[in-house]
N, C-alpha and C positions, 0 to 999 in steps of 0.2 A: 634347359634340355631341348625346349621345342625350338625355340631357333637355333643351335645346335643338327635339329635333323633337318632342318630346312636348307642352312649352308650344305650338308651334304646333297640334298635331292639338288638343288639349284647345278653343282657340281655334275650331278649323274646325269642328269638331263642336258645340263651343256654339251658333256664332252659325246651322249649320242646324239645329239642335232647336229652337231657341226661336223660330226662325220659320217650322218647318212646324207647330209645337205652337200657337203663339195663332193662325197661320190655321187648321186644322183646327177649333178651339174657335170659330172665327168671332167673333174678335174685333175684325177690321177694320168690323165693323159697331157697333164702339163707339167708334168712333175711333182705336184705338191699329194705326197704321197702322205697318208697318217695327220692330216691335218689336226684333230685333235690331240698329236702330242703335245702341240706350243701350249692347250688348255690348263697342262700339266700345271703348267710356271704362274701361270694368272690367275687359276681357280686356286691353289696355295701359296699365293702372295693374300689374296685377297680375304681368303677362308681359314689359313692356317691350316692344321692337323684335320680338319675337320672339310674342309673342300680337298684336299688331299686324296682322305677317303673315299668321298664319291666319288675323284673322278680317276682312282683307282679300281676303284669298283665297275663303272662303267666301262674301263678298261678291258677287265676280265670278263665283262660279258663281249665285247666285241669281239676276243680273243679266242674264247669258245665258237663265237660264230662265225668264224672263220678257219675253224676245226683245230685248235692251238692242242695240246696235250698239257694233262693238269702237269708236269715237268720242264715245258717249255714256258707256260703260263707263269708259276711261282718267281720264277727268278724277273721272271718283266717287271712283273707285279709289285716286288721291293723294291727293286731300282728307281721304276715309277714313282711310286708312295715317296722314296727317301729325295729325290732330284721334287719333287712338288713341295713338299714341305720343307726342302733347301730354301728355297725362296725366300718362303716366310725368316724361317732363322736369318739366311741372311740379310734380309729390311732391316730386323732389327736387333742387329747384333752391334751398333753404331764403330762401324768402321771413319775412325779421325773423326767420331764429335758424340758429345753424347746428349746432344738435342734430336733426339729418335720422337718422329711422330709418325701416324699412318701413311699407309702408302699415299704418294701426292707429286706431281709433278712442278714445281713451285720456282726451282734454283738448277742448277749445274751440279750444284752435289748429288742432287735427290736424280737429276738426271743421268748421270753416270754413273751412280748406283744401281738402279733401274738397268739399264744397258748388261753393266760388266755381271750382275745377279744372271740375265739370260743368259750372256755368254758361258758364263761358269755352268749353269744349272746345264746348259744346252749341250754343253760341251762335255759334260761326267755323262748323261744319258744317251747320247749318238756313242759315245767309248765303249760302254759298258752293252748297249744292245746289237749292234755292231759286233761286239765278241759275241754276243748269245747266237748272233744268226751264224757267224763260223765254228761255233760250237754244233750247235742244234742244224746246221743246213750246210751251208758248205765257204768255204773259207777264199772260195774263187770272187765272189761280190759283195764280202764285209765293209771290203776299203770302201766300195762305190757306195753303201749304204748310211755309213756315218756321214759322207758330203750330204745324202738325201735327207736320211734323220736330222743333221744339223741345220740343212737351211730350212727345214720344214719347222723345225723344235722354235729357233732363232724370230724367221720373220713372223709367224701364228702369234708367238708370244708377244712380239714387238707390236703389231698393230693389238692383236686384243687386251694387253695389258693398258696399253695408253686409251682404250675405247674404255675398262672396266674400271680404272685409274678413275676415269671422269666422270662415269656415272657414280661411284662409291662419293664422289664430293659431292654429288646433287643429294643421294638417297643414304648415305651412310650405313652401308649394310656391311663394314667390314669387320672380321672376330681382329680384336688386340688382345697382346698376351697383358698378363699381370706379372709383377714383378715375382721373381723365384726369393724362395726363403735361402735356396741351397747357395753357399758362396762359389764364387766364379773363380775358374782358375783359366785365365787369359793364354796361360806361355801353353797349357795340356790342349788346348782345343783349337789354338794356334797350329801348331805341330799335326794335327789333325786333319786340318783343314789344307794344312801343305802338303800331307802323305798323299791325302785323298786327291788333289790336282795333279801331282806327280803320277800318282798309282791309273790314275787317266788317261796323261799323257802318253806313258808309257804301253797300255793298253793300244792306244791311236794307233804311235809309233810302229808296233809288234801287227798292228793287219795289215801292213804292206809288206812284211815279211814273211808273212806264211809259219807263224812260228809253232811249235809241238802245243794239240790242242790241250793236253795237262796244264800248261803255263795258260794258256788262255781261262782256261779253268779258274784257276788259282786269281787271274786278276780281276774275272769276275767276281769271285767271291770277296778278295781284297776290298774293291768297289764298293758292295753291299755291308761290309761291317763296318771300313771307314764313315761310309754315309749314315749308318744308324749310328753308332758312336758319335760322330757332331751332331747328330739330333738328338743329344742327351744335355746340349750345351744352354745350361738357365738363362733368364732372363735376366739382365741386373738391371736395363734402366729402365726410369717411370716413361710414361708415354705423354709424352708432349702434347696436349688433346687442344691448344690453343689457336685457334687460325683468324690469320690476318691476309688480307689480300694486297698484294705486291703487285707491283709497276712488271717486276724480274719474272713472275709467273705468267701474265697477261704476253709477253713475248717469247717466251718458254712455248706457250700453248699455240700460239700462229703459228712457230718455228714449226710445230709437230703437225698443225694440219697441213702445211705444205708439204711436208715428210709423207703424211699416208697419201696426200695426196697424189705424190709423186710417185708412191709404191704400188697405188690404182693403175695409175699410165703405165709404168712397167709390166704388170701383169698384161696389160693389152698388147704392147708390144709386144713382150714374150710370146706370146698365145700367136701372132702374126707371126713370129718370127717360126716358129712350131713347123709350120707345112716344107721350112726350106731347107730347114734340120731332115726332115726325114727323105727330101729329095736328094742330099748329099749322100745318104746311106754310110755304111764303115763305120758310124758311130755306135758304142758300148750302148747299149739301148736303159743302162742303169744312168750314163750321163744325160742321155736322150731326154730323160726322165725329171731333169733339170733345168730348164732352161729360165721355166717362169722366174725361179730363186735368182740364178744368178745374173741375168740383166736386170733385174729390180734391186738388188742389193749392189750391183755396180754404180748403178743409177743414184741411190741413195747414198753411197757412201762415198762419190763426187759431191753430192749438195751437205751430205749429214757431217762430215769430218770439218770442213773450213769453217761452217756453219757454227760448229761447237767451241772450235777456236774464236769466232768474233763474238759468240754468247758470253764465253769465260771469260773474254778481257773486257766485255760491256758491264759483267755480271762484277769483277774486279775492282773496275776501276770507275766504275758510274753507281751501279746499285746496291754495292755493298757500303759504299759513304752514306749513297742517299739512307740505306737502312742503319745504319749507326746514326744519322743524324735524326731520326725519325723517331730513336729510344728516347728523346728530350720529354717526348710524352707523360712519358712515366715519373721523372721529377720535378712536373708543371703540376703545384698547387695553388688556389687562391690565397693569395696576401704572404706567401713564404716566400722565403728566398730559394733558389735552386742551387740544388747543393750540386756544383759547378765541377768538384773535384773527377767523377767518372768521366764525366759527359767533357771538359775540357781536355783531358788524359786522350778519349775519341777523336776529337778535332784536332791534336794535336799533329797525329798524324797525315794529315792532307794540310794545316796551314801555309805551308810552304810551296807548297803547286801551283805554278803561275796559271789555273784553270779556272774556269768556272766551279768548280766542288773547292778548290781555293780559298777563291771569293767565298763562296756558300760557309766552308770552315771557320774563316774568320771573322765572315759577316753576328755566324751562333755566335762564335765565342766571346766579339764586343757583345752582343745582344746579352749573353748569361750576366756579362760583370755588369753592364748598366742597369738590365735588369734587379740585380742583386742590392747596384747602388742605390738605386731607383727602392727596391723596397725597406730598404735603412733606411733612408731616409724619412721614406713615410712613417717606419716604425719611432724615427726620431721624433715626426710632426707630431705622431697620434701622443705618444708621451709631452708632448708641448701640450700638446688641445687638452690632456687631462690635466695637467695643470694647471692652466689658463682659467678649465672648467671650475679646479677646486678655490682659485682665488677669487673667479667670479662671484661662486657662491658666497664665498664670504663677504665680499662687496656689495653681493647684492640683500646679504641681511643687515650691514654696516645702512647700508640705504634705508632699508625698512626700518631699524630703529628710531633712523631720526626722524620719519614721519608719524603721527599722532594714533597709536593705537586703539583711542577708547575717543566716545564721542564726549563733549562737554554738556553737561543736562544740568540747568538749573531751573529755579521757579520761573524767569523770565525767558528763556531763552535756551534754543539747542545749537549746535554744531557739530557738523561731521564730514567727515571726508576719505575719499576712496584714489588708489592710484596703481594703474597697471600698468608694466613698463612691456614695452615689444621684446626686448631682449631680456637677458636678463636682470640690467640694470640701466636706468633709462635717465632724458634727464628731464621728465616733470617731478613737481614736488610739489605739494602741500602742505600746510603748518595753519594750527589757530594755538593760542594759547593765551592766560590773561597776563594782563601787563599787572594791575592792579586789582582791587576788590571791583571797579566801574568800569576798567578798557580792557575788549578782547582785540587782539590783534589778528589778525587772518590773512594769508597770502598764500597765493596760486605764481608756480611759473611753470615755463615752457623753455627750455633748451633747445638752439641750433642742434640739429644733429640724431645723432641715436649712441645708442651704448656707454663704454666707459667715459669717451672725451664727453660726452652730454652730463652726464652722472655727475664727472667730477665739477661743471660750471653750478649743476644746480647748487650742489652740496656746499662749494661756497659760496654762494649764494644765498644760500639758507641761513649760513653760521653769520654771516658777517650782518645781514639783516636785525638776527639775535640782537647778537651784540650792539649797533645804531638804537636797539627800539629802547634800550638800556636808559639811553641819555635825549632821545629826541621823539616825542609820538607827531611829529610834523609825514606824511607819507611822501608828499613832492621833496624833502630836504632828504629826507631818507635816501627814495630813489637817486638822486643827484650826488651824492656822493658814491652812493653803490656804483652808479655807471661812471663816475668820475676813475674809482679801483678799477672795476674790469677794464677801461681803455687801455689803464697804465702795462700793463703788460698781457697783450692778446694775440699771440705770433700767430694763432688760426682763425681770426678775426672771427672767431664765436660771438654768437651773441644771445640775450634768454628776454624773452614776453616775462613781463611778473603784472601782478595787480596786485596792491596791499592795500588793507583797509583796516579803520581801527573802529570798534564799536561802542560806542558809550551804552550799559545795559538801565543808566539811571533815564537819561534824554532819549533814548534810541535813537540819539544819531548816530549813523557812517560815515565817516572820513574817509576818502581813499584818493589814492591816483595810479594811474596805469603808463605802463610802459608798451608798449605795444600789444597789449594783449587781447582776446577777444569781451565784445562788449558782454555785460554778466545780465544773466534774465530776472527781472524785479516781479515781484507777486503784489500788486495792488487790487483790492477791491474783489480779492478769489481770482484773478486776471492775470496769466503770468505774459510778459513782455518782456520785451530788450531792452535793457537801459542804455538812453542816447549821451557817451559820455566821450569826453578826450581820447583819443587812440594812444597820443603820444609816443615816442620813440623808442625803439628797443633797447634794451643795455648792451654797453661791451662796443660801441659802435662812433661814439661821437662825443668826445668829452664838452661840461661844462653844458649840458642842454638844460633849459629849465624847464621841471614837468611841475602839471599844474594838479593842485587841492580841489577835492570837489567834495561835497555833503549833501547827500540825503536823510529823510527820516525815514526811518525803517518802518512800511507798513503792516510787512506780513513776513515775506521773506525773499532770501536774496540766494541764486545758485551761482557759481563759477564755475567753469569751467574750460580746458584747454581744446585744441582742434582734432584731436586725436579720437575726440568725442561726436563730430559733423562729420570727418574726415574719412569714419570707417566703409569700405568697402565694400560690397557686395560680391555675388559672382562674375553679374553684368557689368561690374567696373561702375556704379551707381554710387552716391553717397550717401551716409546717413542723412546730412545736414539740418541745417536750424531750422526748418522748417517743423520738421520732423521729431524735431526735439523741443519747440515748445509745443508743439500738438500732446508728448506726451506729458509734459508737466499739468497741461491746463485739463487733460481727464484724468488726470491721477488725483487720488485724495492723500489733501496736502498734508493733511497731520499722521499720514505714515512716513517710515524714514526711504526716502523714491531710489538708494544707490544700489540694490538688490535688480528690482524691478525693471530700472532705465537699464544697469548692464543686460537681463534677461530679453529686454526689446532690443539692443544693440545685437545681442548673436543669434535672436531671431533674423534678424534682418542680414544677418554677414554669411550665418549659415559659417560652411568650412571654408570662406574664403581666407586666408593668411593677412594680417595686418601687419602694418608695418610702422604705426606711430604707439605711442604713448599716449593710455588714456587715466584721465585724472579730472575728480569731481570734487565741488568743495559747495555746502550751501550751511545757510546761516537762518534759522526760523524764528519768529519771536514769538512766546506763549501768550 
């Protein structure tokens, strides 16, 4: 309710500033007689029923002070009220759309909506008071009064509408209606609104005739109920309350401040032209009374008519694609397709214009379908990569199987070994296991590569080992055949580091010989070191190489290990390396099992840096 009375004061107080303001400035001697009519249309566009009122109100005090009789006063006074709150009804009564939003200056629609409302609203009020003054005064200066009424109703409206227009989008102080429960009956208020322009017209028409003041009567009062009858007309649609800012409004709005500006200079003009008007003399001192209006609405409606034509066919044929093409918005989401049927249906209609919105048209419409292909696609890959994923998995426990779960503990002797792959499945591997009740066999390799092609060298690798250690515990004959298979058929000239070594747990000797792999650390005397052994050749690389038998006697204990273990990273791009890795063996105490530990100093040291090899440890302790 309190903003409610506030729309009305704002109202009351407009419509008396602005007409003690242009009579104090003595502007009724330029014609603009009743300047506060035009308020009528802007305070009930902007206010609804409710600035209506006040600046109905303010009216009737004017009216009085100007010594009106409560007789002469009443009928202004409806007429008034029903042409202010014309307004409002018709913003939003969505003539051709039913996209009704607050008053706004935005499009060509909204602008010649705007326009034909003053003309209409301007044009029932000059009719209709116009009769009252040939009624009520005398029927000799009616005609001359509606040309004044009108241009005065006409231009006030036209600038303070576009002035109140602009401020309501800064401060939004406009009342919207709510939708009417009551249903709408289109063709009854139709009919309404035709009698009531006709019963107008006709009014006009009948004060240049001097017609029997009864009938004048009569069409005043016609006036007065047709106009409260369409203001009976409900609300049907919602209010559009969404605002986007357009290219089409930003040249709308220059368009109009040239316009007022233009209607500035007219008044100046007029006002100059004033002294030479009343030098001529002979002139009706009612047209006299005109002049500001009509060189300023001359002026304007040279620049405002052509103006309107290149807006409508910019607004046509430029900004209404570009704003169809701009709804893509709304069916742009992450990782979907866009559902291409509306928005193709849009472009459809410009694809064939050899113009730039053309181009633009068809440029969307390949962009929707690639785009569309484009995310099939993906949605094909991503179903690939969970597949991939689920077979990895399995491969990558196929892997884990076949390396040694539990560590071997006897009275003489332990063994144990650990193996992290980068990927999911990698191609180091480790094996011990016994041949007999006396020989353990032990073997570390290293795979070219990363991932599955790695994975799959070690894993035969692994088997076929097996199988050799069956019929020969020789290590150099072993390997020599091993690299004799993988030469035979290697189309990716893979190749894999191994070290095997067999242990006798009665002698503690070690057998072993190496394929290129790194030299393994020996613990003598509490003392862990490198052991200075054969490098020997990789597998998979060179057939028919002879790798060479070496034996040690186990002092203490022996670790292996592949490079993925020196090899790790840091932030600073640093390595772990062997230095660093016999530092930690030789402070470790040795009769813990060290693959907890050493991993724990490894990701001390990498921190979050991402690795990218295969780490894998293998040591052999004697009790």
């Amino acid at each position: 309710m309190k903003s409610k009375l506030i729309k009305m004061a704002i109202s009351f107080v407009s419509m008396i500033a602005v007409s003690f303001a242009f009579s104090s400035m003595q502007f009724f001697e330029l014609g603009i007689q009743n300047p506060h009519v035009g308020l009528l249309f802007v305070l009930g566009l902007l206010f609804g029923p409710y600035g209506a009122i006040g600046a109905v109100l303010a009216n009737i005090m004017l009216d009085v002070l100007n010594g009106f009789t409560p007789i002469q006063i009443i009928p202004s006074a409806i007429i008034s009220f029903g042409v202010s709150y014309l307004a409002y009804k018709l913003w939003y009564s969505g003539f051709k759309t039913d996209k009704i939003t607050k008053p706004k200056l935005d499009n060509i629609y909204h602008l010649l909506l705007f326009l034909s409302a003053i003309l209409i609203c301007g044009f029932i009020y000059s009719s209709a008071h116009a009769d009252l003054i040939g009624i009520f005064f005398s029927k000799d200066i009616d005609e001359y009064l509606f040309a004044s009424y009108f241009l005065n109703f006409v231009n006030i409206a036209f600038i303070f509408g576009i002035l109140g227009i602009w401020l309501s989008k800064k401060f939004d102080f406009v009342e919207t209606p709510k939708t009417s429960k009551r249903p709408l009956n289109e063709r009854l208020y139709n009919i309404i609104f035709i009698s009531l322009v006709i019963v107008s017209t006709i009014t006009a028409l009948s004060l240049l005739l001097n017609i029997n003041i009864n009938f004048m009567i009569l069409e005043s009062i016609l006036i007065g109920i047709l106009l409260i009858c369409y203001l009976t007309k409900p609300f049907a649609y919602k209010i559009n309350t969404k605002y986007k800012k357009t290219i089409s409004e930003k040249i709308i709005r220059n368009f109009l401040i040239i316009t007022l500006i233009i209607a500035i200079m007219g008044i100046v003009i007029s006002q100059l032209s004033y002294k030479f008007l009343i030098d001529i003399g002979g002139i009706n001192p009612y047209l006299l009374m005109m002049p500001a209006y009509i060189i300023t609405d001359i002026i304007i409606t040279l620049f405002f008519i052509p103006g309107i034509i290149i807006l409508r066919y910019i607004e046509s044929h430029v900004m209404k694609p570009i704003l169809s093409f701009s709804e893509i918005e709304d069916f742009i989401n992450e990782n979907e397709k866009i559902e291409s049927e509306g928005l193709v249906e849009i472009y459809s209609k410009y694809v064939n214009e050899q113009t730039e919105i053309g181009t633009l048209a068809r440029s969307y419409t390949n962009l929707i379908n690639h785009n569309n292909q484009y995310i099939e696609n993906i949605h094909e890959i991503e179903g690939e990569k969970e597949r991939i994923k689920a077979e990895l998995d399995i491969a990558e426990n196929i892997q884990a199987a076949n390396l040694p779960t539990e560590a071997i503990i006897t009275d003489d002797f332990i063994v144990n070994g650990y193996s992290h792959p980068a990927k999911e499945v990698g191609g180091d591997f480790f094996d011990y296991y016994m041949l007999d009740e006396d020989n353990l066999a032990i073997v570390i390799g290293d795979a070219s590569g990363k991932g599955v092609p790695a994975a799959i060298v070690a894993m035969i690798t692994q088997v076929i080992i097996k199988q050799m250690l069956k019929y020969d515990n020789d290590p150099s004959k072993i390997l020599h055949h091993l690299n004799n298979q993988l030469c035979e058929n290697n189309p990716e000239s893979m190749f894999i580091t191994l070290w095997l070594g067999i242990y006798n747990r009665t002698t503690h000797k070690l057998t072993f010989s190496n394929a290129g792999h790194n030299p393994p650390l020996i613990n003598e005397n509490s003392e862990f070191k490198y052991l200075n052994i054969e490098s020997g050749l990789v597998l998979g690389i060179m057939e028919d190489f002879d790798f060479i038998t070496e034996e040690i006697t186990l002092a203490e204990e022996i670790v292996i290990y592949t490079d993925g273990i020196t090899d790790a990273n840091n932030e600073n791009n640093e390595m772990y390396g062997e230095e660093r890795l016999i530092n930690f063996f030789n402070e470790f105490e040795h009769n813990r099992d060290p693959i907890r530990p050493l991993l724990n100093d490894i990701s001390s040291f990498t921190k979050d840096a991402e690795q990218y090899d295969d780490m894998t440890l293998l040591y052999l302790r004697k009790k």
